[in-house]
C-alpha positions as CSV (number, residue, x, y, z in Angstrom):
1,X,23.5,-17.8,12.3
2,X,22.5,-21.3,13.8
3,X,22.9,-24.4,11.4
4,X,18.7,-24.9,10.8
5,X,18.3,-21.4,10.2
6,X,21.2,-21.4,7.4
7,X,19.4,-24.6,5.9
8,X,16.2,-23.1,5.8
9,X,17.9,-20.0,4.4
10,X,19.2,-22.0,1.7
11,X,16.0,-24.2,1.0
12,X,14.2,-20.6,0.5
13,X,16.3,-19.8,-2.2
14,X,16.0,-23.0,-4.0
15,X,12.2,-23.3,-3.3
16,X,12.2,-19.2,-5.2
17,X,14.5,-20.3,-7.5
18,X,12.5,-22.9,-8.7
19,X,9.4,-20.7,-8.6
20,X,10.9,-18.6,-10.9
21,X,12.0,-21.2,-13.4
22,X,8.1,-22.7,-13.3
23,X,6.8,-19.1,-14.1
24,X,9.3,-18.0,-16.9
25,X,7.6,-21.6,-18.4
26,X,4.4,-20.5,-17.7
27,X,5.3,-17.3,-19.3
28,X,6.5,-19.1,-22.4
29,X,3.8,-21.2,-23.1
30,X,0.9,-19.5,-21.9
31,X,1.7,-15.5,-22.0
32,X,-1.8,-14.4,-21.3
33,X,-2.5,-16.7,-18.7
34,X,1.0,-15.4,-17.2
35,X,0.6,-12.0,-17.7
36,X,-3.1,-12.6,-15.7
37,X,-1.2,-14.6,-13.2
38,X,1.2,-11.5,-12.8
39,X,-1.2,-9.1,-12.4
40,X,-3.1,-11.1,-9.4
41,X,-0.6,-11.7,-7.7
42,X,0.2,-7.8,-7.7
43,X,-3.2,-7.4,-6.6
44,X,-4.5,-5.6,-9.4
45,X,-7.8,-5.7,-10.8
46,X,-8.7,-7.2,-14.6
47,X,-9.9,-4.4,-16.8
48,X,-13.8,-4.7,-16.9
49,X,-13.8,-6.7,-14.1
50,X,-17.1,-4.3,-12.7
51,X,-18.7,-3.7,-16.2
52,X,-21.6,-6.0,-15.0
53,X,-22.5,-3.9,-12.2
54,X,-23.6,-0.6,-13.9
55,X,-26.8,-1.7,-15.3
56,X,-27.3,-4.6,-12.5
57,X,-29.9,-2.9,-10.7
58,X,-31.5,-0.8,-13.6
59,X,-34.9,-1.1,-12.4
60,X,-35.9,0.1,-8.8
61,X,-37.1,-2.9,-7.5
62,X,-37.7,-4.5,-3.5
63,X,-35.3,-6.7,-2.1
64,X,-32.6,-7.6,1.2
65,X,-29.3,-6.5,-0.2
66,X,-28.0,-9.8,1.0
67,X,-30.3,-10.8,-2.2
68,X,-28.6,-7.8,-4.0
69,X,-25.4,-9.1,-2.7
70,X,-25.7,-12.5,-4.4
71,X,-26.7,-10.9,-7.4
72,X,-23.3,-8.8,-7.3
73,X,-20.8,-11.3,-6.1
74,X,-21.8,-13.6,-9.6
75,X,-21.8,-10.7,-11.8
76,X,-18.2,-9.7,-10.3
77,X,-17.2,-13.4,-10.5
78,X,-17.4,-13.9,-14.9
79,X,-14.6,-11.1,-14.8
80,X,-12.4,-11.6,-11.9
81,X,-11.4,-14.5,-11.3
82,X,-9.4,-14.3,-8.4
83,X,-12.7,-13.5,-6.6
84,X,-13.2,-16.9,-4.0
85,X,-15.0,-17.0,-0.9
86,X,-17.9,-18.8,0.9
87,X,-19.4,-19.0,4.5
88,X,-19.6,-20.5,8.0
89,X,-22.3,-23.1,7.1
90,X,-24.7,-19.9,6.1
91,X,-24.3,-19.8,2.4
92,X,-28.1,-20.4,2.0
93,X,-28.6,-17.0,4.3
94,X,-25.6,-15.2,3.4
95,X,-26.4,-16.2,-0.2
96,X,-22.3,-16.2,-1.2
97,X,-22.3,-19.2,-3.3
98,X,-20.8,-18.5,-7.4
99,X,-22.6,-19.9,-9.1
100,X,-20.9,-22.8,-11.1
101,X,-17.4,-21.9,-9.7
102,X,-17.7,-25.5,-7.6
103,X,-16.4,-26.2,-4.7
104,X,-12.8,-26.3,-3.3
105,X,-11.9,-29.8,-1.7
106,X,-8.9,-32.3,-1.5
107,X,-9.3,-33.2,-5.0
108,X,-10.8,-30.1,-6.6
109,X,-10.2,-26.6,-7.1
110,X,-13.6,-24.9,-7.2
111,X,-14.2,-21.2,-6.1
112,X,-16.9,-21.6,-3.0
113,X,-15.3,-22.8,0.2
114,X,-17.0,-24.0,2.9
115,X,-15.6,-23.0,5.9
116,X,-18.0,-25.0,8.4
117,X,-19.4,-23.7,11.5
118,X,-16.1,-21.9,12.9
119,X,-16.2,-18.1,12.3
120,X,-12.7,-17.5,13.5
121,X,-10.8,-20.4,11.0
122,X,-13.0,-18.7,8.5
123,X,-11.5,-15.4,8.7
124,X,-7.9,-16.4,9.5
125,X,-8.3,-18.5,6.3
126,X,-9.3,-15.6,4.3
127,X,-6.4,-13.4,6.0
128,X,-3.8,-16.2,4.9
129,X,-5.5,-16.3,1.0
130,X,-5.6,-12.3,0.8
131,X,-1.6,-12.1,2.9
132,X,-0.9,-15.0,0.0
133,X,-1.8,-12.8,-3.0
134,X,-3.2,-14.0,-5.8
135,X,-6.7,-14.1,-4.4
136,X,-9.4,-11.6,-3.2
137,X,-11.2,-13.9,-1.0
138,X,-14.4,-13.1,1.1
139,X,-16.0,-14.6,3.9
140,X,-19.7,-14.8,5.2
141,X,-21.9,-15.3,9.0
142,X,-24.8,-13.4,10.7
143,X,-23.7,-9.8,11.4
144,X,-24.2,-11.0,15.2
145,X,-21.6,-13.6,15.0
146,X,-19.1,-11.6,13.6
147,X,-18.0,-11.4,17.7
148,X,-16.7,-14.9,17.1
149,X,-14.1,-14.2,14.5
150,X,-13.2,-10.3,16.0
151,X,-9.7,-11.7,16.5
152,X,-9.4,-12.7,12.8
153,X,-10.9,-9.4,11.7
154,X,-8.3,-7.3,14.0
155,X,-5.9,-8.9,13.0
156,X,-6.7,-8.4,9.3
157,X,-7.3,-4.4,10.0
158,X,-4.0,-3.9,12.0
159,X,-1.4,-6.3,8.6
160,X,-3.9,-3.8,6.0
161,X,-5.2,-7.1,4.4
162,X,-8.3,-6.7,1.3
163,X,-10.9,-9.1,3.2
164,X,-14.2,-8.2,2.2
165,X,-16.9,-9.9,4.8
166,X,-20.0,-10.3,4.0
167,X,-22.1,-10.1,7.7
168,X,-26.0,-10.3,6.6
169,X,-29.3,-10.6,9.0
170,X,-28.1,-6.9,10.1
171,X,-30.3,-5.9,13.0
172,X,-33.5,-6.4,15.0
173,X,-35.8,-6.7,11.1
174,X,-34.2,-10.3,10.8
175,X,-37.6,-11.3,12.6
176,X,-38.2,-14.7,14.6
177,X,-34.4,-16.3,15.9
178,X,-34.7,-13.6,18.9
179,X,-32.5,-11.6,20.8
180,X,-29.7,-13.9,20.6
181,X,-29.6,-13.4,17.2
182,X,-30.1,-10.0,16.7
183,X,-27.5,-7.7,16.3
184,X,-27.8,-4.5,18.6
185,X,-24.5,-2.7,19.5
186,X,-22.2,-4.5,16.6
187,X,-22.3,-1.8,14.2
188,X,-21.1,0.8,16.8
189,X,-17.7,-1.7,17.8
190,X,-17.3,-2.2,14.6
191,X,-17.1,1.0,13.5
192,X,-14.4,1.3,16.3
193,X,-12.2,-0.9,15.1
194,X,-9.4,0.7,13.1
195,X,-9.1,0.3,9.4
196,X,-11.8,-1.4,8.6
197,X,-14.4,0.4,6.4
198,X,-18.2,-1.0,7.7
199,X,-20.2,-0.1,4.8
200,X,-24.1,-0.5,5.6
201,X,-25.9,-0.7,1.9
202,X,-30.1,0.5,1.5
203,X,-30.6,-0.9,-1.5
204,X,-29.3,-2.8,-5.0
205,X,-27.2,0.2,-6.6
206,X,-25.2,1.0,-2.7
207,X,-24.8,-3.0,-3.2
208,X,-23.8,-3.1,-6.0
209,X,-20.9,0.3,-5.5
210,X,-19.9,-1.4,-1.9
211,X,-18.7,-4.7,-3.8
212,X,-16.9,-2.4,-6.1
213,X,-15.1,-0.2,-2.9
214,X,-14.2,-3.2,-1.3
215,X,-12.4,-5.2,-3.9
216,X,-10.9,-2.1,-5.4
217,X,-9.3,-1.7,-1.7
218,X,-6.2,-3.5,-1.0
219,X,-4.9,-1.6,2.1
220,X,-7.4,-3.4,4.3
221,X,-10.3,-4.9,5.0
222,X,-14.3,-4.1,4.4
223,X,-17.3,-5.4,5.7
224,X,-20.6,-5.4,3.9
225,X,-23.6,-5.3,6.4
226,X,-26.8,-6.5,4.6
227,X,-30.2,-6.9,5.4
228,X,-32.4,-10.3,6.0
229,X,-35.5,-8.9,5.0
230,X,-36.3,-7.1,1.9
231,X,-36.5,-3.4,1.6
232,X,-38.7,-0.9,-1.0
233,X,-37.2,0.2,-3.6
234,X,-35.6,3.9,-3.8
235,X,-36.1,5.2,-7.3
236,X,-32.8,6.6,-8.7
237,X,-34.3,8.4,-11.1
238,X,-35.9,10.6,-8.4
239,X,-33.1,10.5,-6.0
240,X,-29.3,11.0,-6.1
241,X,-27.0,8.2,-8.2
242,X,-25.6,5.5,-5.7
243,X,-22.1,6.4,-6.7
244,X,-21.9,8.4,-3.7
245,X,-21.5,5.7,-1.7
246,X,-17.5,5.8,-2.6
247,X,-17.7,9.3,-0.7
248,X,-19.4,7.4,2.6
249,X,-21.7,9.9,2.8
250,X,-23.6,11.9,0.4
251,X,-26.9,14.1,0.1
252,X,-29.8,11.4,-1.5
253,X,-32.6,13.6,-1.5
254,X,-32.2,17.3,-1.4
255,X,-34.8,19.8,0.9
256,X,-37.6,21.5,-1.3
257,X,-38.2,25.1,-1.2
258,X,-34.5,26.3,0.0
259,X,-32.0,25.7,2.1
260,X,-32.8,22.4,4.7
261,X,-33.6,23.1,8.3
262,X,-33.7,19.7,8.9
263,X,-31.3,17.0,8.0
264,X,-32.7,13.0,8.5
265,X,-29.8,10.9,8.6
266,X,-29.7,7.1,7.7
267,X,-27.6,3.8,6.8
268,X,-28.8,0.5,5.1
269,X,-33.0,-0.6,5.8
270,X,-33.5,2.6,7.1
271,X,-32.8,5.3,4.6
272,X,-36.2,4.2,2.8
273,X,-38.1,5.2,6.2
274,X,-36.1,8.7,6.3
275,X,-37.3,9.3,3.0
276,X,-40.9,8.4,3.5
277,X,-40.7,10.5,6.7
278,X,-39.3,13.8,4.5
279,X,-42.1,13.4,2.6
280,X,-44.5,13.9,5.1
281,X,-42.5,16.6,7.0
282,X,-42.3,18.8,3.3
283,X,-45.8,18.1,2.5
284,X,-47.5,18.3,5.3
285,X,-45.7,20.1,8.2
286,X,-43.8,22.5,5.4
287,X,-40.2,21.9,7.0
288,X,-37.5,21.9,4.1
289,X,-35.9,18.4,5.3
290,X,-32.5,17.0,4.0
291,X,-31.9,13.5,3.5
292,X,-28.4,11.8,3.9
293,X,-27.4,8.6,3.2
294,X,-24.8,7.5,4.9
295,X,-23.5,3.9,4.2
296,X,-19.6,4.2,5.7
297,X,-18.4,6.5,8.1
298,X,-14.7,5.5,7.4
299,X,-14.9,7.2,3.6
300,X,-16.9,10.0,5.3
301,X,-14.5,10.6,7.8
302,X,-11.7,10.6,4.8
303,X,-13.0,13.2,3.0
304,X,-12.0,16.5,3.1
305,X,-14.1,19.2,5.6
306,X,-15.3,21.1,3.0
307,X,-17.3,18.0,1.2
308,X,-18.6,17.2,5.0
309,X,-20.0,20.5,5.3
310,X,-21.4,19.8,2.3
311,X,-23.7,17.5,3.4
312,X,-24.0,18.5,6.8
313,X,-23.9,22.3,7.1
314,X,-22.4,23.2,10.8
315,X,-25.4,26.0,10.4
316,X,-28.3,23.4,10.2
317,X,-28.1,21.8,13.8
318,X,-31.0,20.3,14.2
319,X,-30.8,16.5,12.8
320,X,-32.2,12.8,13.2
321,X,-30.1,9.8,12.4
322,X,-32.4,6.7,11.9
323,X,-30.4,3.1,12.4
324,X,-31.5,-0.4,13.5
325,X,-28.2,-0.2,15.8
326,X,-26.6,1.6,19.0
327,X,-26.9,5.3,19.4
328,X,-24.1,6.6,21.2
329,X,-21.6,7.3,18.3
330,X,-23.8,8.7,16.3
331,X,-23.3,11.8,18.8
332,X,-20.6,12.7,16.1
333,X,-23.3,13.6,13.5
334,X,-26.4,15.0,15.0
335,X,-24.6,16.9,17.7
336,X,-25.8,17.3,21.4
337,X,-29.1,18.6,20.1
338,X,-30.0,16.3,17.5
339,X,-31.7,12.8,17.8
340,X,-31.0,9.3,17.2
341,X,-34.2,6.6,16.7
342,X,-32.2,3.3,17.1
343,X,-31.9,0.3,20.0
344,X,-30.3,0.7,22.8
345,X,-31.4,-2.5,24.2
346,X,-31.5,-6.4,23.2
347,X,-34.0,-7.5,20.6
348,X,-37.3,-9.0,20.8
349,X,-38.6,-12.3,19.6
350,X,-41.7,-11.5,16.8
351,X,-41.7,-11.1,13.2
352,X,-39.1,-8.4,11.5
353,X,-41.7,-6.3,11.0
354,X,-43.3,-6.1,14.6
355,X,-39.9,-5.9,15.8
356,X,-39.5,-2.7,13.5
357,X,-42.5,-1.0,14.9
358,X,-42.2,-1.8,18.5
359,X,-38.6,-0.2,18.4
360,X,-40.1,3.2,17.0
361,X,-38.9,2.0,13.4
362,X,-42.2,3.5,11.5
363,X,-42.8,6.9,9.5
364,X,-45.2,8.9,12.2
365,X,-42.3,7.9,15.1
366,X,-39.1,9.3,13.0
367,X,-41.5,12.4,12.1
368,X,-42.6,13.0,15.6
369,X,-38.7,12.9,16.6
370,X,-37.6,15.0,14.2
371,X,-40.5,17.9,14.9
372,X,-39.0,17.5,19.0
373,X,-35.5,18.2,17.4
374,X,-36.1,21.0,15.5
375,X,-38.4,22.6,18.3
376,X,-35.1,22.1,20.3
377,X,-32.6,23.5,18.2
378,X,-35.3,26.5,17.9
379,X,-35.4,27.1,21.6
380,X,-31.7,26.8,22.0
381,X,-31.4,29.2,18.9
382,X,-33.4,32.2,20.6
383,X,-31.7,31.3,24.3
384,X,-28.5,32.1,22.5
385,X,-30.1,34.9,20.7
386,X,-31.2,36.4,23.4
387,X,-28.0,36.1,25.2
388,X,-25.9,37.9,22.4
389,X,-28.4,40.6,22.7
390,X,-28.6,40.7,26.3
């Protein structure tokens, strides 16, 4: 072994040594503060540190889940203190900011760090905190800009390190900044990239339960994709507990009147206009119509095949998904006969909610859709039908 790699050998051991010595002094004189310290450093979570988030968003009420995001990230922060993050000069849009945690500087350990305009230090700065241990750290852009720091994030996927991102402004509903800042096709690579769960929230509970998956995750990393603009309200009284979120995928608002014919699919903004469509197709055009939400295909994929077909009978073929995003993966769900209503193209330049509707984002478009699809799958049922007969 060369002389400089024996020395630093050496200075290792003292430098551990020495470490050691400081914590079993620690340990002495401040056991619970140790025995925290410990337990950080093993990466494990403070009992209680969620107890805030269960009655969080009691009421059903309308807002972006980047707003519901804030609201989680301080209730998480009074119990779990290893929680530390900021943004790349977005914290008034990303809305990351703990409240009174202070900043971190040359002279000051506070809790928000601000990472400045360079997506790609940011998240190789939270890779070295979360590799470190000791720290859950998160980190905070536009979901369009998350192509900036892709390096950083595959990078954090392929060492299995608990990043939590938080990417907000989530599709084409963002409004006025244009196409350039409008993500389109982000979701889909994302959702690509290996070992990292991309979980899409619709409203304050799913919020609320993704900031619990990610940070009780430590084999890798999450991202949290929220919305600008705010979103109604989805009464969970009426509809299916949020908890199912930790399952990626779960049934939100069951058919009427039997078994479904029709299953609407739908992540984040959008799940509200699959419901409001499954109203209209029950009451009006008499079709029993499933609802899925469907927040992260990564836990969905992980569960086993008879929970999936569960939620998406292999019987019931004809289906819609409904995303502000790229269509082509979403193939995997709805089949070769269902339907996707998504973009396929860049954004436009107009107000969230005329971009919305000029993309086919509105109840009469997803309920026209889904009446083509399950016209389809009826066709294609008696062609086989007649077939087997034949």
């Amino acid at each position: 072994m060369p002389e400089r790699w024996q020395a630093r050998v050496a200075a290792n051991r003292e430098e551990r040594s020495a470490w050691q010595g400081r914590l079993r002094a620690f340990t002495d004189a401040e056991p619970e503060l140790a025995a925290e310290l410990r337990a950080a450093l093993a990466g494990e979570l403070p009992e209680g540190w969620d107890a805030e988030l269960d009655n969080l968003f009691a009421e059903p009420r309308k807002q972006a889940t980047r707003k519901a995001s804030q609201q989680a990230i301080n209730a998480i922060a009074a119990n779990l203190p290893a929680l530390v993050g900021g943004s790349a000069d977005l914290a008034e849009s990303n809305l990351t900011d703990i409240a009174g945690g202070g900043d971190l500087t040359a002279t000051e350990a506070g809790r928000n760090l601000r990472f400045g305009v360079r997506e790609h230090g940011m998240g190789a700065i939270a890779n070295g905190l979360a590799a470190h241990g000791g720290l859950r750290p998160f980190c905070a852009t536009f979901l369009v800009f998350s192509d900036y720091m892709r390096p950083s994030v595959r990078l954090a996927a392929l060492m299995g390190l608990p990043v939590v991102y938080v990417w907000t402004h989530d599709s084409i509903g963002l409004g006025g900044d244009g196409p350039t800042h409008q993500p389109v096709e982000h979701l889909g690579s994302l959702r690509l990239l290996p070992n990292l769960w991309v979980i899409r929230p619709a409203d304050g509970p799913e919020t609320a339960e993704a900031w619990r998956a990610a940070l009780q995750r430590t084999d890798g990393p999450t991202a949290l994709v929220l919305s600008r603009q705010e979103l109604p309200p989805i009464d969970r009284n009426r509809y299916a507990s949020a908890a199912g979120l930790h399952r990626g995928a779960y049934v939100l608002a069951e058919a009427g009147g039997g078994a479904p014919e029709l299953i609407l699919l739908a992540t984040g903004s959008e799940v509200w206009l699959a419901l409001a469509a499954q109203d209209e197709l029950e009451q009006r055009q008499e079709i029993p119509t499933r609802v899925v939400s469907m927040p992260c295909w990564e836990l969905f994929e992980a569960q086993p095949q008879d929970y999936r077909d569960q939620v998406l009978p292999p019987q019931v073929t004809a289906r819609l998904a409904v995303e502000a995003g790229s269509t082509p993966l979403w193939r995997q769900w709805v089949g070769l006969g269902g339907g996707v209503v998504g973009v396929d193209r860049f954004g436009t330049s107009a107000p969230g909610g005329t971009a919305l509707i000029r993309y086919g984002f509105t109840e009469d478009n997803v309920v026209e859709r889904a009446l083509a699809v399950l016209h389809r799958t009826h066709i294609e049922k008696a062609r086989m039908l007649r077939n087997l007969s034949a």
